[in-house]
C-alpha positions as CSV (number, residue, x, y, z in Angstrom):
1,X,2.6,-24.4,15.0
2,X,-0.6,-24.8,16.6
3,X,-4.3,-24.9,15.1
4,X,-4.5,-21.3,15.6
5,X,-1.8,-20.3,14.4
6,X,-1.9,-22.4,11.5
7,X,-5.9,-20.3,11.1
8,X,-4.2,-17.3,11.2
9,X,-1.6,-18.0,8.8
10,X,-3.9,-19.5,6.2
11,X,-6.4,-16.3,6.9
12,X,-3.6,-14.1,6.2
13,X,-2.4,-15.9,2.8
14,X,-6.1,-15.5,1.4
15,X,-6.1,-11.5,2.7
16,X,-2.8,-11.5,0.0
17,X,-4.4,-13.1,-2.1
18,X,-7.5,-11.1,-1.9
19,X,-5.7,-8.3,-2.4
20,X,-3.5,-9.1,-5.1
21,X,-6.7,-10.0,-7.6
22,X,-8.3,-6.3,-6.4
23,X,-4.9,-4.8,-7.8
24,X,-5.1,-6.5,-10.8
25,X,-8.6,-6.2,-11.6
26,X,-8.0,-2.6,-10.9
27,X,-5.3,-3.0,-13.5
28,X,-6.8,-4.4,-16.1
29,X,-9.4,-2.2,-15.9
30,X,-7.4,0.6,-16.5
31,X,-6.2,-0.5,-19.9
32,X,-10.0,-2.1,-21.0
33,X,-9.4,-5.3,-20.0
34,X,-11.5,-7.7,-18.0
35,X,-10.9,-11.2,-16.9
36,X,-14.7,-12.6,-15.7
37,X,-13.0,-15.7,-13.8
38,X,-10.1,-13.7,-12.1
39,X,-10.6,-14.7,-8.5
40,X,-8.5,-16.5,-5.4
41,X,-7.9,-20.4,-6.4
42,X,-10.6,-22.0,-3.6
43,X,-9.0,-24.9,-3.3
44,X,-6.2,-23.4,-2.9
45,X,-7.5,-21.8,0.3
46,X,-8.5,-25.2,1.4
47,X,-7.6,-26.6,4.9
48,X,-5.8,-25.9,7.9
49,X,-2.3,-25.7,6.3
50,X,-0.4,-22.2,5.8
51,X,0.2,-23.0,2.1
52,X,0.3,-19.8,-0.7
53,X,-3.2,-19.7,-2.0
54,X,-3.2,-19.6,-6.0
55,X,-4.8,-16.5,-8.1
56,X,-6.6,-18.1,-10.7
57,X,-6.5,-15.7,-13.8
58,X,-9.2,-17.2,-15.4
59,X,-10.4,-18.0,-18.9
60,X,-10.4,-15.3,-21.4
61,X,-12.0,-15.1,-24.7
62,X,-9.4,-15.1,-27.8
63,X,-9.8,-10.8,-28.3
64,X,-8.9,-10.0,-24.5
65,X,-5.7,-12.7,-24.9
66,X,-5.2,-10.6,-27.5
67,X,-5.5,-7.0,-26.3
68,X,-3.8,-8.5,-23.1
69,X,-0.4,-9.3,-24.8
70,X,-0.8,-5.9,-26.8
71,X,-0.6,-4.2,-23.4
72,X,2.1,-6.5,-22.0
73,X,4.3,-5.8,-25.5
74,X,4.0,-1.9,-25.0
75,X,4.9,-2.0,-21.4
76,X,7.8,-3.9,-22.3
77,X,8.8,-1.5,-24.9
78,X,8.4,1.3,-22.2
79,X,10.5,0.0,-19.6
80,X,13.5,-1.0,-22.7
């Protein structure tokens, strides 16, 4: 794989990435929730090598845990 292409790939891995924290801010959001320090991993996205970059979901206070896993019960009860 050459330098370029390595680039591309790593360009394209934080584009996911990107993208997968706008969904699930955009999530969250829809059932109150907010994570402050939800955001691609930067070291993750570190370097010339294609590796997955990391989502970092952040540190949440002890009442968003909280309300989190109440939302991630119900949907489980939904889908049962």
């Amino acid at each position: 794989m050459t330098t370029m292409e390595r680039c591309k790939a790593v360009e394209e891995g934080v584009r996911a990435a990107e993208g997968a924290v706008a969904r699930l801010k955009e999530g969250f959001s829809g059932v109150g929730i907010t994570l402050p320090s939800l955001r691609v991993d930067p070291v993750s996205c570190a370097g010339n090598e294609p590796a997955a970059p990391l989502v970092d979901l952040g540190r949440c206070n002890l009442d968003t845990a909280l309300r989190l896993s109440v939302v991630l019960e119900a949907q489980g009860r939904s889908e049962a």
